[in-house]
C-alpha positions as a Markdown table, in Angstrom:
| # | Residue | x | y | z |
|---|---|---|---|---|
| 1 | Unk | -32.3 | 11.7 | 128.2 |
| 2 | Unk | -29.4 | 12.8 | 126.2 |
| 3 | Unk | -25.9 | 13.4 | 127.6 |
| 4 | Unk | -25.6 | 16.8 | 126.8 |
| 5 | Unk | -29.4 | 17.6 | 129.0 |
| 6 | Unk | -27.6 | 15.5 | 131.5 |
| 7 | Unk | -24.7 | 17.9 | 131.7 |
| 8 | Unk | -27.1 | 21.1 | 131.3 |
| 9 | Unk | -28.5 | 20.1 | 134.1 |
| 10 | Unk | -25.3 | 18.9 | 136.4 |
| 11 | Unk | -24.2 | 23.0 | 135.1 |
| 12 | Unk | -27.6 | 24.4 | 136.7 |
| 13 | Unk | -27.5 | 22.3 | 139.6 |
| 14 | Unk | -23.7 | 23.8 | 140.4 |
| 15 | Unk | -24.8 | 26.8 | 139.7 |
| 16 | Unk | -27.5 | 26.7 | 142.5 |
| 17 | Unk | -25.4 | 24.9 | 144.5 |
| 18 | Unk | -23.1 | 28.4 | 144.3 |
| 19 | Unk | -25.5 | 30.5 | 144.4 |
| 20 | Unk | -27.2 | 29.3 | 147.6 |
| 21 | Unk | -23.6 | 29.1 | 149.7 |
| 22 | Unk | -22.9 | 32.8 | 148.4 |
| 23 | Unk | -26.3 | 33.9 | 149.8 |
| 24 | Unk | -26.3 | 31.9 | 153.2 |
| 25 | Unk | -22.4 | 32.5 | 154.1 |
| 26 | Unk | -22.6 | 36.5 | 152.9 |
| 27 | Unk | -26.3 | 36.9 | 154.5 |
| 28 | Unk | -24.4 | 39.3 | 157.5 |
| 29 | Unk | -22.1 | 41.3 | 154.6 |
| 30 | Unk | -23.7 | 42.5 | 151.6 |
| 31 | Unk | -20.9 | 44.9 | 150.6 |
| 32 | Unk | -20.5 | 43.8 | 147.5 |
| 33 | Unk | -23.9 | 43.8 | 145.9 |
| 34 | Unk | -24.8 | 42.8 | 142.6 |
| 35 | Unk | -26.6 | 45.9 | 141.0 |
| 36 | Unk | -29.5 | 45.2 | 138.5 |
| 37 | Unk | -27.5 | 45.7 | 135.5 |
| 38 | Unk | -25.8 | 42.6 | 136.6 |
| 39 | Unk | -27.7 | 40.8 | 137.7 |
| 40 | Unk | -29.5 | 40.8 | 134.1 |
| 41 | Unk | -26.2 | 40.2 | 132.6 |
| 42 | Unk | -26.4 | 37.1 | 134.6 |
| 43 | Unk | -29.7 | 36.2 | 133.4 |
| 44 | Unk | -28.6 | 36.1 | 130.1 |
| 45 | Unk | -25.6 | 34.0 | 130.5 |
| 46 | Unk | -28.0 | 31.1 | 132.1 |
| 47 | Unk | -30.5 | 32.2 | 129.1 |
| 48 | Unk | -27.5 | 31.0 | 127.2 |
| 49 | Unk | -26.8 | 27.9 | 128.8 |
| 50 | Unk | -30.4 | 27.2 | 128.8 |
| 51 | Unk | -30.7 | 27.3 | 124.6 |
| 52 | Unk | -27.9 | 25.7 | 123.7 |
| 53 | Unk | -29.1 | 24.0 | 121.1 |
| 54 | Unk | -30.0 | 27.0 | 118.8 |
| 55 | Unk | -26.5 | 28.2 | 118.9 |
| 56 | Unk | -26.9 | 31.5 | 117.3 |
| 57 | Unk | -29.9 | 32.4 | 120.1 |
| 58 | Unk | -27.3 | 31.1 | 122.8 |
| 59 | Unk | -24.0 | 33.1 | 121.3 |
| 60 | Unk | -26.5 | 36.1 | 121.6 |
| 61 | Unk | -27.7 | 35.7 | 124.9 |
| 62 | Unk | -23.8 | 35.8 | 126.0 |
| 63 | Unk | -22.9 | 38.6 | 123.8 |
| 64 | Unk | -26.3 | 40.8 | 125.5 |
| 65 | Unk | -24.6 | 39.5 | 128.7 |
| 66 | Unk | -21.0 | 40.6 | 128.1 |
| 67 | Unk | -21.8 | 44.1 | 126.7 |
| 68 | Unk | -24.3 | 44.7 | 130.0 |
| 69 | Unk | -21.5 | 43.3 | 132.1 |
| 70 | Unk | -19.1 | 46.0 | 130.5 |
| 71 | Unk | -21.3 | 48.8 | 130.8 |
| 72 | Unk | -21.7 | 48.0 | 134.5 |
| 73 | Unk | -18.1 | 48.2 | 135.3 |
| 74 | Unk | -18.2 | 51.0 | 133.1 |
| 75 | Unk | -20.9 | 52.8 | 135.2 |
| 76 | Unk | -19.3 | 51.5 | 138.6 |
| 77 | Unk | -15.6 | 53.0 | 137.3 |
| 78 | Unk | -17.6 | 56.5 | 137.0 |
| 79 | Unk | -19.2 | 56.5 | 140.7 |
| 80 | Unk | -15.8 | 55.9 | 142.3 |
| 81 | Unk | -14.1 | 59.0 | 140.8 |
């Protein structure tokens, strides 16, 4: 195993690690839900970290996931007017 799979997957286990104390410590408030926009813009950004060695792939897996992350705020800046 290579150093950089070793550190791919240190990043993925962290990121679990997160994701599971966000969900078990907010399981009584979900106020701030992710919508599905975002939640695909997430997606993409661990698409990204996932296929890191075709860089171009990986650079447009985090550009898909910025522009859906924009329009999400953009969409969310709309509903509260």
């Amino acid at each position: 195993m290579e150093i950089s799979q070793i550190y791919l997957i240190i990043a993925i286990i962290a990121l679990a690690i997160t994701l599971a104390v966000i969900f078990f410590v907010r399981k009584g408030k979900r106020k701030n839900q992710l919508t599905p926009l975002t939640g695909l813009a997430f997606a993409f950004i661990i698409a990204g970290i996932v296929f890191v060695e075709g860089r171009w792939m990986s650079y447009g897996f985090f550009g898909v996931a910025i522009i859906l992350a924009v329009i999400d705020m953009i969409m969310k800046t709309k509903k509260r007017k």
